[in-house]
Backbone bond lengths (Angstrom), bond angles and torsions (degrees), N, CA, C in turn:
res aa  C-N    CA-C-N  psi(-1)  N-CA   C-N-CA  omega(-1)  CA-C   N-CA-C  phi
1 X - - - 1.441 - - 1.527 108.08 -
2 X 1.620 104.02 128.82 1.625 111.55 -171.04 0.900 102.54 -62.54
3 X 2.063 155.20 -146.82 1.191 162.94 79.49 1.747 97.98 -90.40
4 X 1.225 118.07 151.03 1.725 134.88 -171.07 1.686 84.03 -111.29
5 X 1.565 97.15 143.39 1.588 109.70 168.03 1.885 111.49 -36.05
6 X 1.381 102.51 -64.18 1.284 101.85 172.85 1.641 139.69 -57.37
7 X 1.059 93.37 -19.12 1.542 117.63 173.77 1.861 107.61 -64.96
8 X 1.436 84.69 -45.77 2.227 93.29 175.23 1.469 99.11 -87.47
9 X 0.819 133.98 -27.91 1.890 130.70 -160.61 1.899 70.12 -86.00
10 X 1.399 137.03 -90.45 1.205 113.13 -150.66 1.361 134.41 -70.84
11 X 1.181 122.11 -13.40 1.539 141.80 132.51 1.528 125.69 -14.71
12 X 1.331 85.11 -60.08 2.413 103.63 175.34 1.332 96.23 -79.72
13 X 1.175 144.99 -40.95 1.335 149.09 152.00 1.407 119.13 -15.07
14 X 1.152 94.40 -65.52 1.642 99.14 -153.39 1.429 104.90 -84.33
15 X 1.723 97.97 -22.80 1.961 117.45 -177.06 1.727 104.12 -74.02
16 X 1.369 113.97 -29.77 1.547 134.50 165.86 1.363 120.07 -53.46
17 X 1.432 108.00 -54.33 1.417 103.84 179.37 1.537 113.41 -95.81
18 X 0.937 126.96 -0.71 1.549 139.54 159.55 1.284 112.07 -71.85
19 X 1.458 126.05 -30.09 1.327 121.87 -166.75 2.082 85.10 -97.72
20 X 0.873 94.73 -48.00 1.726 92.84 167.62 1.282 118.83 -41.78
21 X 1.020 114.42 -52.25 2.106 132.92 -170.25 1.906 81.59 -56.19
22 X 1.337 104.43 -80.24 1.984 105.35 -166.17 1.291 105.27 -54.09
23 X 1.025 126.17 -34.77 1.670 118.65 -173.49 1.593 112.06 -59.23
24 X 1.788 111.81 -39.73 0.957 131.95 -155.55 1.244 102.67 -92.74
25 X 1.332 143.58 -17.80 1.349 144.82 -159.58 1.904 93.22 -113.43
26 X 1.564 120.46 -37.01 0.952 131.50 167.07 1.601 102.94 -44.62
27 X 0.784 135.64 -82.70 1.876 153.09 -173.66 1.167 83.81 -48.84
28 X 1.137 146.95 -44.40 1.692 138.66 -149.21 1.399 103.25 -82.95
29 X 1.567 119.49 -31.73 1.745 133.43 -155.69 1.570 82.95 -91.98
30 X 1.776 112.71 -47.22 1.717 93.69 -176.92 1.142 127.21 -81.52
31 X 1.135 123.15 4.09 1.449 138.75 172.31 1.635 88.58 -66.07
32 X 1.453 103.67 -76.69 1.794 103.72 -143.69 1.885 88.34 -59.15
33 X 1.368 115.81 -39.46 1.495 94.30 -177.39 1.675 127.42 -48.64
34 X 1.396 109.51 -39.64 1.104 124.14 178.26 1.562 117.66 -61.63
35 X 1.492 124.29 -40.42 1.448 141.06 138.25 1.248 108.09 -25.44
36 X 1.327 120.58 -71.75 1.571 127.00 -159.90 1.535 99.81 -69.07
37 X 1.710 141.46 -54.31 1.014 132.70 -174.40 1.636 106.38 -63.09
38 X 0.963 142.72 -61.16 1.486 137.80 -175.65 1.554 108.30 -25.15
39 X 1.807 92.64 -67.24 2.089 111.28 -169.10 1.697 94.88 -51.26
40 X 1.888 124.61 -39.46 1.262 118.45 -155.44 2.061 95.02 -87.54
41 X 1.184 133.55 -4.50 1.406 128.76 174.61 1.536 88.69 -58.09
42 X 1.617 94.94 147.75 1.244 131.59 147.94 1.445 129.79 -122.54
43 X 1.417 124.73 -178.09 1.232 118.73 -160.38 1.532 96.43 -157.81
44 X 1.224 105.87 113.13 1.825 110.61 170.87 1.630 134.80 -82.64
45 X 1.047 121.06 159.45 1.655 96.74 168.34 1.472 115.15 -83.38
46 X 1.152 94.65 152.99 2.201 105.29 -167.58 1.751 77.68 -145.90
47 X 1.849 106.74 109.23 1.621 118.93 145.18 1.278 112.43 -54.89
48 X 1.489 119.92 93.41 1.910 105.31 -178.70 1.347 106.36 -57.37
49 X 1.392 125.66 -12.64 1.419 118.31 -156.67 1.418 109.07 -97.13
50 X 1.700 118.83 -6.74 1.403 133.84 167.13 1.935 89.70 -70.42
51 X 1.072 112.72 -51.23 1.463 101.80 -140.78 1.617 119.17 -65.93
52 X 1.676 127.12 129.10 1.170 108.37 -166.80 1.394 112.15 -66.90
53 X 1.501 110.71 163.04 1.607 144.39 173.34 1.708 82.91 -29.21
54 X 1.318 109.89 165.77 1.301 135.57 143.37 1.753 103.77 119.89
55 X 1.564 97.91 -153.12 2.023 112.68 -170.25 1.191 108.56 -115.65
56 X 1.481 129.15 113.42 1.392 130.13 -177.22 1.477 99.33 -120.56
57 X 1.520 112.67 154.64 1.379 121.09 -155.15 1.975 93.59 -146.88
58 X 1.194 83.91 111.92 1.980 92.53 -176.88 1.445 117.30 -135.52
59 X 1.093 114.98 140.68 1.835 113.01 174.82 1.555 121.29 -141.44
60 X 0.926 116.99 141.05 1.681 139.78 168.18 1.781 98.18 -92.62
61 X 1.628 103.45 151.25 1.103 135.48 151.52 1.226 139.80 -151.01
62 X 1.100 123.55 102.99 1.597 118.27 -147.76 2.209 81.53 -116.28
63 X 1.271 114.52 53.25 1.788 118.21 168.90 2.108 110.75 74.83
64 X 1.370 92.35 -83.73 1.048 125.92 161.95 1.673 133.85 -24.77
65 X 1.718 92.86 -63.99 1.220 109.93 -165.84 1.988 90.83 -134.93
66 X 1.338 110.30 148.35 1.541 128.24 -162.28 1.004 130.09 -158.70
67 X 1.640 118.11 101.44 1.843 113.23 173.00 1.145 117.25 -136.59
68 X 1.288 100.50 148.11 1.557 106.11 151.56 1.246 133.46 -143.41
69 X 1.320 111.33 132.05 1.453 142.98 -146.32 2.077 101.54 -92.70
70 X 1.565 105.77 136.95 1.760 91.89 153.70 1.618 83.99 -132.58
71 X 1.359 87.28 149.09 1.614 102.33 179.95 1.729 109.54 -127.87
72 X 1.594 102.58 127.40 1.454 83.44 -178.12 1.714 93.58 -117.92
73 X 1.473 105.92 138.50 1.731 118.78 -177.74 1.629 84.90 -97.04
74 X 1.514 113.42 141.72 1.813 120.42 146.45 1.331 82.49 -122.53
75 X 1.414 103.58 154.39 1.968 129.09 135.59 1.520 75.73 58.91
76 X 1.306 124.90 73.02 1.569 136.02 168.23 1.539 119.25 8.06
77 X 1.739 111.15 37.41 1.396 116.44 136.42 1.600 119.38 -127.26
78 X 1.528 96.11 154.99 1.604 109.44 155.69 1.580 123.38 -22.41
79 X 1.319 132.38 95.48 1.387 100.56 174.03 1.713 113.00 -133.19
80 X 1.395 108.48 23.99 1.674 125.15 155.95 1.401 93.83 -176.66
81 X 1.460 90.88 150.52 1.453 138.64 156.78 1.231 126.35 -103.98
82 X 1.250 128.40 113.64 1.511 118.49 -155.57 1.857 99.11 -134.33
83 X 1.397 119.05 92.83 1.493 128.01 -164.87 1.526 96.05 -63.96
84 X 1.289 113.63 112.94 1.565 103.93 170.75 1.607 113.37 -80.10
85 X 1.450 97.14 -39.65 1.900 90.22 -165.77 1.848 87.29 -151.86
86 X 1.442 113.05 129.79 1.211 118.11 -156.27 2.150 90.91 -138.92
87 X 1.025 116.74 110.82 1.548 131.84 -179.01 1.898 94.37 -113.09
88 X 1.168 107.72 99.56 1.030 106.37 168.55 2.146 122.80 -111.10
89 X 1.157 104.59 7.77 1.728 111.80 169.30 1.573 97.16 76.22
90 X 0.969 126.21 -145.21 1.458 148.74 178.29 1.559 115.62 -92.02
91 X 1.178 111.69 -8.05 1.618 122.84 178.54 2.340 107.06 -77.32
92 X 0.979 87.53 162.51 1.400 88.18 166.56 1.393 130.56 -74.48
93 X 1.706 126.45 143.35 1.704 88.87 -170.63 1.574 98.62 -96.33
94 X 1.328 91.88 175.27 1.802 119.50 -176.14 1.047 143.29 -90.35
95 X 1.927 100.52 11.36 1.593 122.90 -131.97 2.000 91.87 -72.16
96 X 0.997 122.51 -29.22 2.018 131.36 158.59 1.246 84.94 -31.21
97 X 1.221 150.61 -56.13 1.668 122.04 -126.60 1.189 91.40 -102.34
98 X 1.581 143.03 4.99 1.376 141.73 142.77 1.809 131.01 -66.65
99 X 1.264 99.05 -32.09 1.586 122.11 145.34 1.775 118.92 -50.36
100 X 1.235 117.96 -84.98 1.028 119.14 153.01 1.509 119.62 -6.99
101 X 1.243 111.71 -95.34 1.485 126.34 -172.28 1.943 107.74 -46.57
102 X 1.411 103.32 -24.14 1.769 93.35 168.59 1.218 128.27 -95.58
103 X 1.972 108.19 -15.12 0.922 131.86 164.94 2.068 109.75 -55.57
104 X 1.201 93.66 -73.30 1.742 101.35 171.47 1.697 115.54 -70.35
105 X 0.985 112.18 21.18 1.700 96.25 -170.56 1.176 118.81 37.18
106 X 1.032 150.72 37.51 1.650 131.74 178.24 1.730 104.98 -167.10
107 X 0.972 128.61 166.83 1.756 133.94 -158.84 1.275 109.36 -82.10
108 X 1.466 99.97 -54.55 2.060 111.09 -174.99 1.318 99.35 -74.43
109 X 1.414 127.57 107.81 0.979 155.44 -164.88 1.495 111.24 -148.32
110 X 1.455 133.05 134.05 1.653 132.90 170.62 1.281 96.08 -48.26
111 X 1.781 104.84 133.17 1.165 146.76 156.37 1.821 99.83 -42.88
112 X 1.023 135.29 172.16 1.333 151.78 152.35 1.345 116.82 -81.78
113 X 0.966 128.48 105.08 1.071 139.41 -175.66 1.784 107.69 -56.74
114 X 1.492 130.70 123.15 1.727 148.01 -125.54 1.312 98.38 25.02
115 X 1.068 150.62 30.29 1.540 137.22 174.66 1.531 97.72 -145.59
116 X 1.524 113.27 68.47 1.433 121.45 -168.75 1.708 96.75 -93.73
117 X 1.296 123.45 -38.74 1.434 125.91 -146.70 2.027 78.00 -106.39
118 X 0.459 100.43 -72.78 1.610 98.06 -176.36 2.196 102.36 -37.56
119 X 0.893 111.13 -46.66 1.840 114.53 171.71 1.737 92.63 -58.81
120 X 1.149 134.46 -47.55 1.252 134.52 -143.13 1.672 95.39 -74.41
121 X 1.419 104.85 -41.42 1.633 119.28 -164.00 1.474 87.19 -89.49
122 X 1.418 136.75 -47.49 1.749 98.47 -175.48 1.329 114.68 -66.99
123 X 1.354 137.60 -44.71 1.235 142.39 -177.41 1.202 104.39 -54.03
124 X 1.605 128.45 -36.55 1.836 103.29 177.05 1.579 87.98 -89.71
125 X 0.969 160.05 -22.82 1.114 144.28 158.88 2.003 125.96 -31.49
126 X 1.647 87.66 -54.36 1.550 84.57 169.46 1.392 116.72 -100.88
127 X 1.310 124.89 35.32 1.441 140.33 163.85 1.203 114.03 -104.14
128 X 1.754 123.25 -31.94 1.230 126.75 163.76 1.543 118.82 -73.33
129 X 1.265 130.76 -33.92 1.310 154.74 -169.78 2.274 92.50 -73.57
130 X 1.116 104.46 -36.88 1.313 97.77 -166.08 1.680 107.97 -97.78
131 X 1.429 99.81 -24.91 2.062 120.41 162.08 1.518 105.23 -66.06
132 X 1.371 137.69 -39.93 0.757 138.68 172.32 1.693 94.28 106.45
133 X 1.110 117.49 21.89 2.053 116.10 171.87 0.974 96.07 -104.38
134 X 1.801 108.57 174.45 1.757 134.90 -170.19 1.402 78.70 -113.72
């Protein structure tokens, strides 16, 4: 059985945009997951002023967006934030909202304004770092 030029040209075609269709619906499912984990973070209360002296090292990853934070508390405040490894996607980064948060002592702190999901991940980043979780 022959195959005609056109017969393979629309064949690779159709195998082309099929491999496009899954690729594309693939990226689409990790998108909304990546959506859904950010909106589903929470944020607890942490007394910084309980927490002992020293360097704690914590990270979030919600795919997308990625940090990790070392935080060192003296005399039961914040007094650096030190971004070790910061994945922020195509968004702007947030690296202020570590400022912030030593500025105010405390985590819930304004987002960055276009760098909402990237603020979201350092702050549970240095909430995990001070819980003592990854």
């Amino acid at each position: 059985m022959k195959f005609s030029r056109k017969r393979i040209l629309l064949f690779t075609a159709i195998l082309l945009l099929l491999m496009g269709l899954i690729f594309g619906a693939a990226y689409l499912k990790s998108v909304a997951d990546y959506q859904r984990a950010v909106k589903e973070t929470t944020f607890g209360n942490i007394d910084i002023s309980c927490v002992p002296d020293g360097n704690y090292v914590g990270e979030y990853d919600v795919d997308f967006v990625y940090a990790k934070v070392e935080v060192t508390v003296h005399n039961g405040a914040i007094t650096n934030i030190n971004i070790l490894e910061h994945k922020n996607g195509r968004g702007k980064p947030a690296e202020v909202v570590v400022d912030r948060i030593m500025e105010e002592q405390k985590i819930e702190v304004d987002a960055v304004s276009g760098a909402t999901n990237s603020s979201i991940v350092l702050k549970k980043a240095v909430e995990n770092a001070l819980r003592g979780e990854k």
